[in-house]
MMTF fields as JSON, N, C-alpha, C and O atoms, coordinates in Angstrom:
{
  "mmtfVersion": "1.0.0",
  "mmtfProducer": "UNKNOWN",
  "numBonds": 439,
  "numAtoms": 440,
  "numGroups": 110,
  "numChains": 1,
  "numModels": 1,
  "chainsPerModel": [1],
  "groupsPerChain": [110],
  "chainIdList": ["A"],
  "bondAtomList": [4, 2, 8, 6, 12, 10, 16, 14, 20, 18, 24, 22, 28, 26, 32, 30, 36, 34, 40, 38, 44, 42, 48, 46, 52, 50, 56, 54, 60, 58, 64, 62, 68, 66, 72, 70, 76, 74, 80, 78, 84, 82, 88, 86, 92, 90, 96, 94, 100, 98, 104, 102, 108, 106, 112, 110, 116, 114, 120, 118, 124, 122, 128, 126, 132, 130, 136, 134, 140, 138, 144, 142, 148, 146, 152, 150, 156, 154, 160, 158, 164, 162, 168, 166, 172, 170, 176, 174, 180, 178, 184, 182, 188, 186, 192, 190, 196, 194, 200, 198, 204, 202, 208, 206, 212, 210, 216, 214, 220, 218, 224, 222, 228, 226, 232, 230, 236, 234, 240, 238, 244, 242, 248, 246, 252, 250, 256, 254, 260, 258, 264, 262, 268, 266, 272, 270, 276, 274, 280, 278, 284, 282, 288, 286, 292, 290, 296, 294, 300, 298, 304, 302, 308, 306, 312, 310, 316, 314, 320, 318, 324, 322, 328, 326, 332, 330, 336, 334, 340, 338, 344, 342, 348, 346, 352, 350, 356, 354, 360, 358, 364, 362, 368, 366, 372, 370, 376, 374, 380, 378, 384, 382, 388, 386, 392, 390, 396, 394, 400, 398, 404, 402, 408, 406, 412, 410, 416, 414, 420, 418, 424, 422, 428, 426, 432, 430, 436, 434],
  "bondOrderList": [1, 1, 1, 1, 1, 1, 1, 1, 1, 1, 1, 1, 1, 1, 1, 1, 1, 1, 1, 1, 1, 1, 1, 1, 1, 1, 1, 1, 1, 1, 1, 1, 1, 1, 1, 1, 1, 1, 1, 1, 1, 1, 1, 1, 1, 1, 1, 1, 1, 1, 1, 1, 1, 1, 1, 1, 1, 1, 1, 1, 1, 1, 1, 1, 1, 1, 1, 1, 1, 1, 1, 1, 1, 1, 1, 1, 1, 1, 1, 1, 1, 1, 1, 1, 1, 1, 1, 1, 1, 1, 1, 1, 1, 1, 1, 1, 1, 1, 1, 1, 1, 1, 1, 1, 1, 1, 1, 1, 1],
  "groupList": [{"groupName": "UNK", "atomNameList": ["N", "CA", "C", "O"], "elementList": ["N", "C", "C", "O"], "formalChargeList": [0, 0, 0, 0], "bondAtomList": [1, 0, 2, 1, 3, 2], "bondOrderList": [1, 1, 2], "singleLetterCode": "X", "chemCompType": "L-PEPTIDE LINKING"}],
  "groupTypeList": [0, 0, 0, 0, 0, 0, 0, 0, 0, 0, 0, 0, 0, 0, 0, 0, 0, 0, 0, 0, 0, 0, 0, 0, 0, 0, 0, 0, 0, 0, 0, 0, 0, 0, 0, 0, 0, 0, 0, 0, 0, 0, 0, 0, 0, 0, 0, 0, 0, 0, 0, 0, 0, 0, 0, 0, 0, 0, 0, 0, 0, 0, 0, 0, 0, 0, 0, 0, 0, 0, 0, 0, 0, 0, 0, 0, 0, 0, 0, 0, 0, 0, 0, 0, 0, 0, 0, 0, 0, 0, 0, 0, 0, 0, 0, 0, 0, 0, 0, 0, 0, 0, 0, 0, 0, 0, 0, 0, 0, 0],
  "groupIdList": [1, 2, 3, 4, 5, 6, 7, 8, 9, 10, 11, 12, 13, 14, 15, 16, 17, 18, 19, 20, 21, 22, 23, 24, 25, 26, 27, 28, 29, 30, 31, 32, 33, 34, 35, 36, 37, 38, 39, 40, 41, 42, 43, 44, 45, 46, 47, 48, 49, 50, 51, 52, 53, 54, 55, 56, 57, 58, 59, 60, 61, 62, 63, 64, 65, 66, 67, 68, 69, 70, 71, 72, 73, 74, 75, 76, 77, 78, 79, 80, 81, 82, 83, 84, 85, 86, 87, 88, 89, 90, 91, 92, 93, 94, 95, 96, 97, 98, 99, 100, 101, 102, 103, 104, 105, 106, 107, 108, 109, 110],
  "secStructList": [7, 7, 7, 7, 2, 2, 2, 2, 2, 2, 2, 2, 2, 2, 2, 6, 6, 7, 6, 6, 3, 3, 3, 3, 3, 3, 6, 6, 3, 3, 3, 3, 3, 3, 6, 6, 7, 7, 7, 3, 3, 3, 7, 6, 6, 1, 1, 3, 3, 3, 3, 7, 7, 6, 6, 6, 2, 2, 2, 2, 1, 1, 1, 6, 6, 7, 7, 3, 3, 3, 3, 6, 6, 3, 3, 3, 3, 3, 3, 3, 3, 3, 7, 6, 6, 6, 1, 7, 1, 2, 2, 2, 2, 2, 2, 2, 2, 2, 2, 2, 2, 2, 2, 2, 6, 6, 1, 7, 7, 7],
  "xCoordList": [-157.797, -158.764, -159.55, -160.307, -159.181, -160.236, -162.232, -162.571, -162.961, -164.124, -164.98, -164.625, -165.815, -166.412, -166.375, -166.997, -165.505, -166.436, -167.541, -168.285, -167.985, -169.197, -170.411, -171.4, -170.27, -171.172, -171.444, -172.617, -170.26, -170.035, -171.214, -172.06, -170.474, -171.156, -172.894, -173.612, -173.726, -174.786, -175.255, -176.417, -174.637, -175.007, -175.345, -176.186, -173.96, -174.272, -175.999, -176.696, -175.959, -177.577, -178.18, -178.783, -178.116, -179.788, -179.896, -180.944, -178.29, -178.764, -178.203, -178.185, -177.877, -177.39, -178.175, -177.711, -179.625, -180.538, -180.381, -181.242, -180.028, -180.422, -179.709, -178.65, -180.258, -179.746, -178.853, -179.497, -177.572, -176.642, -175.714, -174.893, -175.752, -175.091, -173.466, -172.819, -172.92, -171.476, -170.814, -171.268, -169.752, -168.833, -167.465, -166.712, -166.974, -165.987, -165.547, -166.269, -164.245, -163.683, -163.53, -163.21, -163.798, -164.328, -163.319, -162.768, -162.977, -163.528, -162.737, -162.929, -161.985, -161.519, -162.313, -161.993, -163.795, -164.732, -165.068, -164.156, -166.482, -166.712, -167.848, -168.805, -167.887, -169.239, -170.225, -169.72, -171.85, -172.521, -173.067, -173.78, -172.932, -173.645, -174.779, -175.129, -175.266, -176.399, -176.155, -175.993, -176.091, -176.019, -175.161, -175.463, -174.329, -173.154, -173.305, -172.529, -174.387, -174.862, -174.927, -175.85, -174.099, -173.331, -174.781, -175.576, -175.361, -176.299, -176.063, -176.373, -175.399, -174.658, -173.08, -172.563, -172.514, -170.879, -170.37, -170.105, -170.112, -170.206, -168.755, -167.641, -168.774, -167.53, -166.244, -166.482, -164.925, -164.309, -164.191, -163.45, -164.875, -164.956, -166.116, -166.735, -166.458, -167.652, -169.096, -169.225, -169.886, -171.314, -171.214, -170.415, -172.583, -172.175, -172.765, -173.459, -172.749, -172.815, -173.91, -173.593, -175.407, -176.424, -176.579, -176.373, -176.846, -177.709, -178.946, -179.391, -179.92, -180.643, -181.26, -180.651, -182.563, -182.969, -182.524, -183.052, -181.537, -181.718, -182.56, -182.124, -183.939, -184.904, -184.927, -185.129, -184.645, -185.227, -183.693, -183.433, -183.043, -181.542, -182.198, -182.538, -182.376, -182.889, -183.525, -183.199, -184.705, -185.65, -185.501, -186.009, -184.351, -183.693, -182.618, -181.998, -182.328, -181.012, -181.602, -180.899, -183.02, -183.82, -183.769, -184.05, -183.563, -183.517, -182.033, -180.954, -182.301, -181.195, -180.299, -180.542, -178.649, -177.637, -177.147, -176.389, -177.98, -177.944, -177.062, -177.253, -176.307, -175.659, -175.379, -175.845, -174.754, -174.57, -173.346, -172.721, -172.753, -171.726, -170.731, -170.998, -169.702, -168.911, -167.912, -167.152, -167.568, -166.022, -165.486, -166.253, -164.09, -163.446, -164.34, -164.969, -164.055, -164.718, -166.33, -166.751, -167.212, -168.219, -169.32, -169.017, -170.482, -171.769, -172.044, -171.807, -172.375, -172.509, -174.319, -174.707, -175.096, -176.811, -176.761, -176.09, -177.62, -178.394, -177.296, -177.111, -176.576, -175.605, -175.616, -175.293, -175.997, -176.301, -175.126, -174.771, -174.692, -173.752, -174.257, -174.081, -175.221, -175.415, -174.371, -173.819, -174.265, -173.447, -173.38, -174.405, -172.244, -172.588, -173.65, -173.951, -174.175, -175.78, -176.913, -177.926, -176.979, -177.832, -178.555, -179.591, -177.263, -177.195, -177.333, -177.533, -177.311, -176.922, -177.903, -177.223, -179.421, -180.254, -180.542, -180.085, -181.243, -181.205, -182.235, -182.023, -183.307, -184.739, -183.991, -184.305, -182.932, -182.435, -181.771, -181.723, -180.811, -180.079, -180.434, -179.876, -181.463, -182.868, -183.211, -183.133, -183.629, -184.271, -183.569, -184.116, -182.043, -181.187, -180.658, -180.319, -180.542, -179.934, -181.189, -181.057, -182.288, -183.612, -183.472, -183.439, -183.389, -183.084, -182.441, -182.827, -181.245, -179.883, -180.119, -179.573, -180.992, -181.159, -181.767, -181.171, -183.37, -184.229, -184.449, -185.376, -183.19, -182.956, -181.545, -181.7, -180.575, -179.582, -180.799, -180.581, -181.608, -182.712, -183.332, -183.646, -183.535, -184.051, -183.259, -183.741, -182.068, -181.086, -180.746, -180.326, -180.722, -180.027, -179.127, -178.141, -178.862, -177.166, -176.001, -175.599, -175.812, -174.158, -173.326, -172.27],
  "yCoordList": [-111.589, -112.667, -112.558, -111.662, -113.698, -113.746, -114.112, -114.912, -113.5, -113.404, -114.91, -115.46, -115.688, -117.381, -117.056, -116.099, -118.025, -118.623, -118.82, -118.535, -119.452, -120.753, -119.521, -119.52, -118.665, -117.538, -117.097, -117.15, -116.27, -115.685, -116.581, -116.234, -117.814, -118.317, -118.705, -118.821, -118.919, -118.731, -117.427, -117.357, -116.266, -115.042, -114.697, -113.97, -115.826, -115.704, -116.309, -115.858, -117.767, -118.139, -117.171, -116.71, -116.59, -115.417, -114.781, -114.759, -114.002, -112.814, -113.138, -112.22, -114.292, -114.621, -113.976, -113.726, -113.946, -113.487, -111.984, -111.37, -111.454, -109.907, -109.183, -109.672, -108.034, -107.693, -106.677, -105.671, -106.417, -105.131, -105.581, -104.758, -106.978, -107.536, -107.459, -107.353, -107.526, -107.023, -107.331, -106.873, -107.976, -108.441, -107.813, -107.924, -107.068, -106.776, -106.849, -106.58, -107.267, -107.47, -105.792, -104.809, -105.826, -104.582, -104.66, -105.741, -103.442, -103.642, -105.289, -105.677, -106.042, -107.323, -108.428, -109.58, -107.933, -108.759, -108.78, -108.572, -109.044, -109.416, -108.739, -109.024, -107.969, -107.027, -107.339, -107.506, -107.423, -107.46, -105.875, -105.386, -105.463, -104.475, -105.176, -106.335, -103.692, -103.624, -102.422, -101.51, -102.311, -101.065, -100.025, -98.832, -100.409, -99.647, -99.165, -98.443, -99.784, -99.595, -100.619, -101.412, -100.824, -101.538, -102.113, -101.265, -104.017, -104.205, -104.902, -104.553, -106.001, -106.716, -106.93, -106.711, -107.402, -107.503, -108.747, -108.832, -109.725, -110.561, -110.238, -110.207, -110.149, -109.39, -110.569, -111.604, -109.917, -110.689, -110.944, -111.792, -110.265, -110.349, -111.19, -111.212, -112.176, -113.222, -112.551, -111.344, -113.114, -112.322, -111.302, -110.947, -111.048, -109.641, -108.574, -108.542, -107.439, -106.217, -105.804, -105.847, -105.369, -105.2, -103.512, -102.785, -103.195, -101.812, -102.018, -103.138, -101.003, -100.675, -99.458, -98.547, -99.167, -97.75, -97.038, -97.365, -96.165, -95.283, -95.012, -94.961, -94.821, -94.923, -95.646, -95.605, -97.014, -98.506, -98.856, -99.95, -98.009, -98.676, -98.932, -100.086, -98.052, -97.892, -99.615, -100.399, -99.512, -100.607, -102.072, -102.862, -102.108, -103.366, -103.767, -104.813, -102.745, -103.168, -103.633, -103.576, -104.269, -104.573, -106.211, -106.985, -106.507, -107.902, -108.574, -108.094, -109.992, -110.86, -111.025, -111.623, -110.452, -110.817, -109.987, -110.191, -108.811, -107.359, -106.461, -106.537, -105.796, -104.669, -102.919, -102.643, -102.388, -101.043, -101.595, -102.408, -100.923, -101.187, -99.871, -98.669, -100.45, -99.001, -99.034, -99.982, -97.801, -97.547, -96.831, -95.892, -96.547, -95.7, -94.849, -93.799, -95.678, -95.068, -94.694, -94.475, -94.592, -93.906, -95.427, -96.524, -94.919, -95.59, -95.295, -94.221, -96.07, -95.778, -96.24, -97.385, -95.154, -95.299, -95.951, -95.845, -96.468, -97.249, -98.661, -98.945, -99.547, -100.291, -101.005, -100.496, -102.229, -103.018, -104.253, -104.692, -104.671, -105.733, -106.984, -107.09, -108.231, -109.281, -110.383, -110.81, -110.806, -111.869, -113.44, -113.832, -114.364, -114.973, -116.211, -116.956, -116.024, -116.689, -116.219, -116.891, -115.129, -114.334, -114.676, -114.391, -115.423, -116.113, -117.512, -117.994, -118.324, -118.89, -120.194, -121.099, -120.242, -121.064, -120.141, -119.032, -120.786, -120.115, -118.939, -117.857, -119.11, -118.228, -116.827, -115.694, -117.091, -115.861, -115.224, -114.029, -115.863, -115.57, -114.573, -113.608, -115.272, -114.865, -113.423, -112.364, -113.707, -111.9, -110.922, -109.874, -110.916, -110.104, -109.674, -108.497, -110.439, -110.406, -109.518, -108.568, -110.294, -109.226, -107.784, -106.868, -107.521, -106.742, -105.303, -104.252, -106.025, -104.971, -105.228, -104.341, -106.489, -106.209, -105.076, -104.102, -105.003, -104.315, -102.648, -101.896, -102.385, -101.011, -100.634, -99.414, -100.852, -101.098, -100.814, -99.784, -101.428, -101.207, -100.05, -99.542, -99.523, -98.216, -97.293, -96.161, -97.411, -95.905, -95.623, -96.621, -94.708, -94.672, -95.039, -94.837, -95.591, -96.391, -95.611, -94.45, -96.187, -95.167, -95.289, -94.68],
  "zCoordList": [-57.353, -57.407, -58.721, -59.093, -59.332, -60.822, -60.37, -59.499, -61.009, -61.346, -61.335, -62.378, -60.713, -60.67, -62.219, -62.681, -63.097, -64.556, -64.533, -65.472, -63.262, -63.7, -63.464, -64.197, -62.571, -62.873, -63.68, -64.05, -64.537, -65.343, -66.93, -67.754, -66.506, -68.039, -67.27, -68.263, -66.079, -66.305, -66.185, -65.786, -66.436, -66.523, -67.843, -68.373, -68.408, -70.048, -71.094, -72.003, -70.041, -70.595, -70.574, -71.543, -69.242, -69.013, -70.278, -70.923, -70.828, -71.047, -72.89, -73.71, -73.17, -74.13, -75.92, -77.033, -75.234, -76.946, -76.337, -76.968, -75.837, -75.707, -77.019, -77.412, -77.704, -78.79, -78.642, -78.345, -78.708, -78.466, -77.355, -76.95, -76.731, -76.011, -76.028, -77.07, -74.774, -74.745, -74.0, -72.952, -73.764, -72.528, -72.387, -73.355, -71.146, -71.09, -69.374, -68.414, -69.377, -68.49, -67.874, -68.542, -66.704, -65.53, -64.445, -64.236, -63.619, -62.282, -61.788, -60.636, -62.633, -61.897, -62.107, -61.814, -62.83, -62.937, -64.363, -65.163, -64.869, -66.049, -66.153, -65.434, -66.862, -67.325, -68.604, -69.714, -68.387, -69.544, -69.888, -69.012, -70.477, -71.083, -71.861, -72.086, -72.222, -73.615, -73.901, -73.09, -75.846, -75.787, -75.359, -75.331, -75.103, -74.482, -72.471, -71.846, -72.01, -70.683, -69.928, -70.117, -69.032, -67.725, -67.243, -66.84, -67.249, -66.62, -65.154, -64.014, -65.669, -64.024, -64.456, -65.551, -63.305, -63.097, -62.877, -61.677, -63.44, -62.557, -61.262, -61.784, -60.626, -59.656, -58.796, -58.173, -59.078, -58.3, -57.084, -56.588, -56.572, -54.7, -54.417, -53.353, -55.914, -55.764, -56.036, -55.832, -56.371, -56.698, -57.955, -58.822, -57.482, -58.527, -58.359, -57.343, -59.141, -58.651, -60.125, -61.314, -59.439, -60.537, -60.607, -59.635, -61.497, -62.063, -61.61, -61.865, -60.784, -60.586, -60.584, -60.023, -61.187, -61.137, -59.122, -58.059, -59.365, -58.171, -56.98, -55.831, -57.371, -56.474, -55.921, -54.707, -56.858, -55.619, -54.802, -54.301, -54.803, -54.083, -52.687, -52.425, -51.879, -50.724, -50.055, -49.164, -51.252, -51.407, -51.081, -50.285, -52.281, -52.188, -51.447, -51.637, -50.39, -49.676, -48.706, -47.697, -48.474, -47.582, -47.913, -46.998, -48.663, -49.215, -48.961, -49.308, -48.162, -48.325, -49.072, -50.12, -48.74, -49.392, -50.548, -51.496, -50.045, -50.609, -49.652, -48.438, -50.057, -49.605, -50.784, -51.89, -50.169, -51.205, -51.63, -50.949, -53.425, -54.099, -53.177, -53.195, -52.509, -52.846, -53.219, -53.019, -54.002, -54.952, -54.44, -54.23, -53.866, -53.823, -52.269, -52.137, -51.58, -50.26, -50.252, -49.116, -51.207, -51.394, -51.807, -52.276, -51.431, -51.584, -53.513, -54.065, -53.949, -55.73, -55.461, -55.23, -55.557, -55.812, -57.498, -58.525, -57.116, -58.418, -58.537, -59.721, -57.604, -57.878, -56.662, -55.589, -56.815, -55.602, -55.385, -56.479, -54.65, -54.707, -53.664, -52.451, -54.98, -54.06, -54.285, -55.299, -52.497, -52.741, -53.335, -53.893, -53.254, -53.509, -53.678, -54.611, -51.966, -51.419, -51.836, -51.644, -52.409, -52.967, -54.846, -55.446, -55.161, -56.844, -56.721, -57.836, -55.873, -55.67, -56.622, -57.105, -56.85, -57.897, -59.256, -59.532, -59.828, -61.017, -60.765, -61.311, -59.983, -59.86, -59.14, -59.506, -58.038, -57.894, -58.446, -58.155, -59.694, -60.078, -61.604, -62.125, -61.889, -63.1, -62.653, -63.275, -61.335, -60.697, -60.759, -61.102, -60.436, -60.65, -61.768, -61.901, -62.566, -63.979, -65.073, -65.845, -64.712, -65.266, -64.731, -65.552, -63.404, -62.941, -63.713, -64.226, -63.417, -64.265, -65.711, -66.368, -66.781, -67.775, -67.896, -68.356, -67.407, -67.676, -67.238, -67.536, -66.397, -65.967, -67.099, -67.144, -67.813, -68.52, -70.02, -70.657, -70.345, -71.818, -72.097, -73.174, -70.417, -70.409, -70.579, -70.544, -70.773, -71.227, -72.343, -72.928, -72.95, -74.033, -74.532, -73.823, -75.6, -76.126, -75.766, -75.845, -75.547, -75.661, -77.145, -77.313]
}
């Protein structure tokens, strides 16, 4: 299953002026970096899959249309996977994407 375009490219508005910006096909899906650091996904199983500081995983799996990312049998902390109801206007779609921008700025480049 290929990755929504139409996601993909308003993932691109959000994050389009960010400086160190990066796209690479992931995972089946479509990845933005910064900096060499993974912020959201846009994912082929629909939605996408954000970077989050670790601590707040817990936090936010409390929120609608939130679940845990898992790979390979296992729960991945700091990696949230909302679905597609979850992106679904721009204001939610804005929150998330800030989200995984603004935890992705805080790391060091790769």
């Amino acid at each position: 299953m290929a990755y929504d375009e139409d996601l993909a490219h308003r993932v691109r508005e959000l994050v389009a002026t960010q400086p160190g910006l990066d796209e690479r096909r992931m995972f089946g899906g479509l990845a933005f970096l910064l900096n060499g650091n993974m912020a959201v996904v846009v994912s082929a199983k629909g939605g996408l899959m954000v970077r989050v500081p670790p601590p707040e995983t817990e936090k936010l799996l409390s929120r609608a249309h939130v679940e845990p990312m898992i790979m390979a049998g296992r729960e991945t902390r700091g990696w949230l996977r909302v679905s597609v109801e979850g992106v679904k206007t721009k204001r939610q779609l804005q929150g998330w994407v800030s989200r995984g921008v603004d935890f992705a700025k805080s790391l060091p480049p790769k």
